[in-house]
C-alpha positions as CSV (number, residue, x, y, z in Angstrom):
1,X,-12.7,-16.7,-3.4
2,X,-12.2,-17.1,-7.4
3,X,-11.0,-20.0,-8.9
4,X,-8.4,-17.3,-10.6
5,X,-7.3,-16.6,-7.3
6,X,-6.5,-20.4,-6.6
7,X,-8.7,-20.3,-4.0
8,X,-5.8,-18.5,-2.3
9,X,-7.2,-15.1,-0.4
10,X,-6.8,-11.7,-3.0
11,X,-6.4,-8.2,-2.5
12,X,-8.1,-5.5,-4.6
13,X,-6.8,-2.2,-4.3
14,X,-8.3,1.0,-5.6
15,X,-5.6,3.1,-6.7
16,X,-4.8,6.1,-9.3
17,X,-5.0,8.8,-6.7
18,X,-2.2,9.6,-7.7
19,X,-0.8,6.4,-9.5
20,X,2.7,6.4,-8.8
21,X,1.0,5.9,-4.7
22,X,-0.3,3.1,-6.0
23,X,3.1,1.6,-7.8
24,X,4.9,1.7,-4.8
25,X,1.7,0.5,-2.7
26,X,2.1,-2.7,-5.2
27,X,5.8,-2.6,-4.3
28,X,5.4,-2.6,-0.7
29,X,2.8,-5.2,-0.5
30,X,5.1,-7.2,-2.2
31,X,8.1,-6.5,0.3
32,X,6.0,-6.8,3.0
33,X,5.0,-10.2,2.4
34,X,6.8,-13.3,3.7
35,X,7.0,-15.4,0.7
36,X,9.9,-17.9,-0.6
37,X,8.4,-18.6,-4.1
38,X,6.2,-16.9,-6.6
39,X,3.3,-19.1,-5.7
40,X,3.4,-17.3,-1.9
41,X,2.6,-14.3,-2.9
42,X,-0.4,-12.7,-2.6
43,X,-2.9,-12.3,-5.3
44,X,-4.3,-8.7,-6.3
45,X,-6.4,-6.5,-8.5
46,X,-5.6,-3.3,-9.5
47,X,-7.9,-0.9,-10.4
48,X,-6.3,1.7,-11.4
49,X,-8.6,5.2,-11.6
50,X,-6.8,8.2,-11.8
51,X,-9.9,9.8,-13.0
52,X,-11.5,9.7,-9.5
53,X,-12.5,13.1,-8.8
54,X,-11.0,15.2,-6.3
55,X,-11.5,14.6,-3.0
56,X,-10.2,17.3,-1.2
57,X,-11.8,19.5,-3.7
58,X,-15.0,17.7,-3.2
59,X,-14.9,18.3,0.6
60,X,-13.4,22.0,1.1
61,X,-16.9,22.5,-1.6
62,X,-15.1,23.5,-4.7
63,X,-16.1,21.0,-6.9
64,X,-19.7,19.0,-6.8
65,X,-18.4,16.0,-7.9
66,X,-18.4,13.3,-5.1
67,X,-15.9,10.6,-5.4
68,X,-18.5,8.2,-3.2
69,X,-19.5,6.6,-6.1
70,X,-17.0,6.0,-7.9
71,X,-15.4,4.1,-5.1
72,X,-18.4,2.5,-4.6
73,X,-18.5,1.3,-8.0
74,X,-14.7,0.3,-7.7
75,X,-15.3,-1.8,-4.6
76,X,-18.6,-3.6,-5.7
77,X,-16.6,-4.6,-8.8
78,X,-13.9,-6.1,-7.3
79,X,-16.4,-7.7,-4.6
80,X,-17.5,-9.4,-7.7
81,X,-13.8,-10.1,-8.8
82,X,-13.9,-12.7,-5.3
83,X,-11.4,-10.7,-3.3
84,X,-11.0,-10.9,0.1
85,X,-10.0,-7.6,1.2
86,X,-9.5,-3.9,0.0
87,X,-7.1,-1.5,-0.1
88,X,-7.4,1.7,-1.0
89,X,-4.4,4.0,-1.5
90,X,-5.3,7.3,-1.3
91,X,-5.9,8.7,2.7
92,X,-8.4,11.4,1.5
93,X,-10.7,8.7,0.8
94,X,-10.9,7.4,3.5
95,X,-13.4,10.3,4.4
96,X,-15.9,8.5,2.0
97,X,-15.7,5.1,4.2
98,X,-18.8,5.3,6.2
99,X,-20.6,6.3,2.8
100,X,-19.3,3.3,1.2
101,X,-18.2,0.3,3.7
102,X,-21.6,-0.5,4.5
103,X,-22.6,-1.0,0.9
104,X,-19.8,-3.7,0.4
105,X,-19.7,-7.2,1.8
106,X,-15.9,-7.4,2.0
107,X,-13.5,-5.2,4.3
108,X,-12.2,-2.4,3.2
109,X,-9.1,-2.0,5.3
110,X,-9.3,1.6,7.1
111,X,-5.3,3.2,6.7
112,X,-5.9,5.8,9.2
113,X,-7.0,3.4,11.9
114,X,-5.0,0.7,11.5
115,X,-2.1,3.9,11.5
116,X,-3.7,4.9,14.9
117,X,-3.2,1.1,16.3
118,X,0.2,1.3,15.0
119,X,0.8,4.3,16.8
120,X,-0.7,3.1,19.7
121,X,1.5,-0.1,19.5
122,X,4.5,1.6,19.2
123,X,4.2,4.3,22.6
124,X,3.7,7.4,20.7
125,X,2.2,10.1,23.0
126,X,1.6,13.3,20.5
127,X,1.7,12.8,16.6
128,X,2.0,15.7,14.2
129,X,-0.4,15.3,10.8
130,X,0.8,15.6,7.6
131,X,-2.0,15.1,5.1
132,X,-4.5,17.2,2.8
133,X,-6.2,19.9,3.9
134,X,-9.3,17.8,2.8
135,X,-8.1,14.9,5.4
136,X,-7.4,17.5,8.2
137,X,-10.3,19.9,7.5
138,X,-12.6,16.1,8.3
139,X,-10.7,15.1,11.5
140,X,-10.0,11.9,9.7
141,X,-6.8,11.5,11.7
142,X,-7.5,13.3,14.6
143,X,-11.1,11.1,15.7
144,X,-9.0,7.6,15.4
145,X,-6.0,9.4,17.1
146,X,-8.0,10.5,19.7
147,X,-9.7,7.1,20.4
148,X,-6.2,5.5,20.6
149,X,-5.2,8.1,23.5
150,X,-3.1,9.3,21.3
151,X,-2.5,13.6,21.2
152,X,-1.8,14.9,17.6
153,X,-1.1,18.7,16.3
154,X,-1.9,19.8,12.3
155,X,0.3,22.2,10.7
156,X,-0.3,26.0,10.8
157,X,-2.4,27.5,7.9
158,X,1.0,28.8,6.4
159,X,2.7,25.1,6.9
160,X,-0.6,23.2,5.4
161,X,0.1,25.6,2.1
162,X,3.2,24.3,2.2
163,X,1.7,20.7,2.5
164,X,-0.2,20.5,-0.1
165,X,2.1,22.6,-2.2
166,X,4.2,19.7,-1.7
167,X,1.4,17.2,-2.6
168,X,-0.4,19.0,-5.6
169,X,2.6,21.3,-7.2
170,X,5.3,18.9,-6.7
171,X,4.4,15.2,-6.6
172,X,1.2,14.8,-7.9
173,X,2.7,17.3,-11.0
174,X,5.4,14.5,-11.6
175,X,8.2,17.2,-10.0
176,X,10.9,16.6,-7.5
177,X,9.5,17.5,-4.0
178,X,10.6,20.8,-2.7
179,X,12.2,19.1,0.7
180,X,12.8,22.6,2.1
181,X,8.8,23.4,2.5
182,X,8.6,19.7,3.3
183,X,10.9,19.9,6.0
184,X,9.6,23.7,7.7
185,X,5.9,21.7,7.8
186,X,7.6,18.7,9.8
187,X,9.8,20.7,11.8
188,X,6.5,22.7,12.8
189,X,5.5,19.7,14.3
190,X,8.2,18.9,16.4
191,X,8.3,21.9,17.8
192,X,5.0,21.4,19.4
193,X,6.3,18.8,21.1
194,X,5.4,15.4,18.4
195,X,7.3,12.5,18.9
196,X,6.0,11.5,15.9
197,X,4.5,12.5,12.5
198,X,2.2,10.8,10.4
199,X,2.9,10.6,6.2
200,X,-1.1,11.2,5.9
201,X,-1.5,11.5,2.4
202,X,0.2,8.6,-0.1
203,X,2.0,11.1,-2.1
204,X,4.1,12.2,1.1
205,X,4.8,8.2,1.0
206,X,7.0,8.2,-2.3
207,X,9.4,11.3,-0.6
208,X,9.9,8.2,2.0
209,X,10.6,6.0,-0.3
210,X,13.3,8.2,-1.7
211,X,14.7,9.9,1.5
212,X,15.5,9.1,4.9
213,X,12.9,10.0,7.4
214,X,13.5,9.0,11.1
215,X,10.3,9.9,13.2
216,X,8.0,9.4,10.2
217,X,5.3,7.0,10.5
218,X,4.0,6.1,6.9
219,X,0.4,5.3,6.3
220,X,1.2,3.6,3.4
221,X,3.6,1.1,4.6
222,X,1.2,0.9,7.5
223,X,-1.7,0.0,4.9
224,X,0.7,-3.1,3.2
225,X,1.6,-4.7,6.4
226,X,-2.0,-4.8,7.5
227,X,-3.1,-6.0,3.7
228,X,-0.8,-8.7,4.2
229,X,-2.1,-9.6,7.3
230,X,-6.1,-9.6,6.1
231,X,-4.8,-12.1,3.1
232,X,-3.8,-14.4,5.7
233,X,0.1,-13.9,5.2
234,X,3.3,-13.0,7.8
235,X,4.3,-9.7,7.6
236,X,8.1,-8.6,7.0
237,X,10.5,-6.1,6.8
238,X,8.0,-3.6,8.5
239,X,7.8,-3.1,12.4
């Protein structure tokens, strides 16, 4: 721990992908955390790095440019920063974790297992996948899924376009999301018999934040409580 920190346990984050993911991230993990005075709060670093390169580009091979150590770079700075834990706020990443977890010495918290667990905890039988085509394309979701006895569906090639039209033409542009393309991908879903579907990707997050979505388990959210929990803190408003 840093003396900064008041020897009080800190969060970094490694955000930017995209940033306004990482705003609300900041949001939630304030929310989230059981806190009656300024003081209670948990302490956090930010680095923000929208400049990351692409990761789903990176993994369908249409761009050479790994991410891996960037975010190794990230977390090895904010190692030396004395935080406790790390978050990072983008799901496609999480395909770089075994590359980069190893060469850190604190946790980085993995969103897609601790959404798994949640899952898990929460009697879901089938979940439908809404994420990247990177993401999908790795089996990200589907391994920790799997390991949780949990069954899970991806969209059809037509539904991913709509996806990641979603994600890359809509949200990640700074644009209103087009809910109807949103909704066929969901509705896809349920008709193959989810009882639940998973906001995969932190940009699906913010169209959560902004619209009422029963059945929708968000990784983000997901990602806060469990923050909250490695600094040491009670988690609520999130079950």
């Amino acid at each position: 721990m840093n003396k900064l920190f008041c020897n009080t346990p800190a969060l970094g984050i490694i955000g930017g992908m995209g940033p306004m993911a990482s705003a609300y991230f900041q949001e939630l993990l304030v929310r989230f955390t059981d806190a009656a005075a300024d003081q209670q709060h948990i302490p956090s670093v930010l680095l923000n790095l929208p400049q990351v390169p692409d990761r789903t580009a990176y993994i369908l091979g249409e761009s050479d440019k790994s991410p891996a150590p960037v975010l190794l770079e990230a977390a090895r700075t904010l190692e030396a920063l004395g935080v406790s834990a790390i978050a990072v706020t983008c799901v496609t990443s999480h395909c770089f974790y075994d590359e980069v977890a190893p060469q850190i010495g604190v946790p980085w918290i993995h969103a897609v297992r601790e959404t798994a667990r949640y899952l898990k905890e929460k009697g879901v039988g089938k979940a439908g996948i809404l994420a990247t085509t990177g993401t999908i394309k790795t089996g990200l979701f589907q391994r920790e899924l799997e390991k949780a006895g949990i069954g899970w569906e991806v969209p059809s090639p037509e539904r991913q376009a709509d996806v990641m039209a979603v994600i890359y033409e809509d949200i990640k542009a700074g644009r209103a999301p087009d809910m109807e393309r949103f909704t066929r991908a969901e509705d896809s879903l349920r008709k193959k018999g989810c009882d639940a579907c998973i906001l995969g990707c932190t940009e699906l997050s913010l169209i959560k934040r902004d619209h009422p979505l029963p059945g929708c388990t968000d990784v983000l959210e997901v990602l806060a409580a469990a923050a909250v929990r490695a600094c040491g803190k009670t988690v609520k408003g999130f079950s």
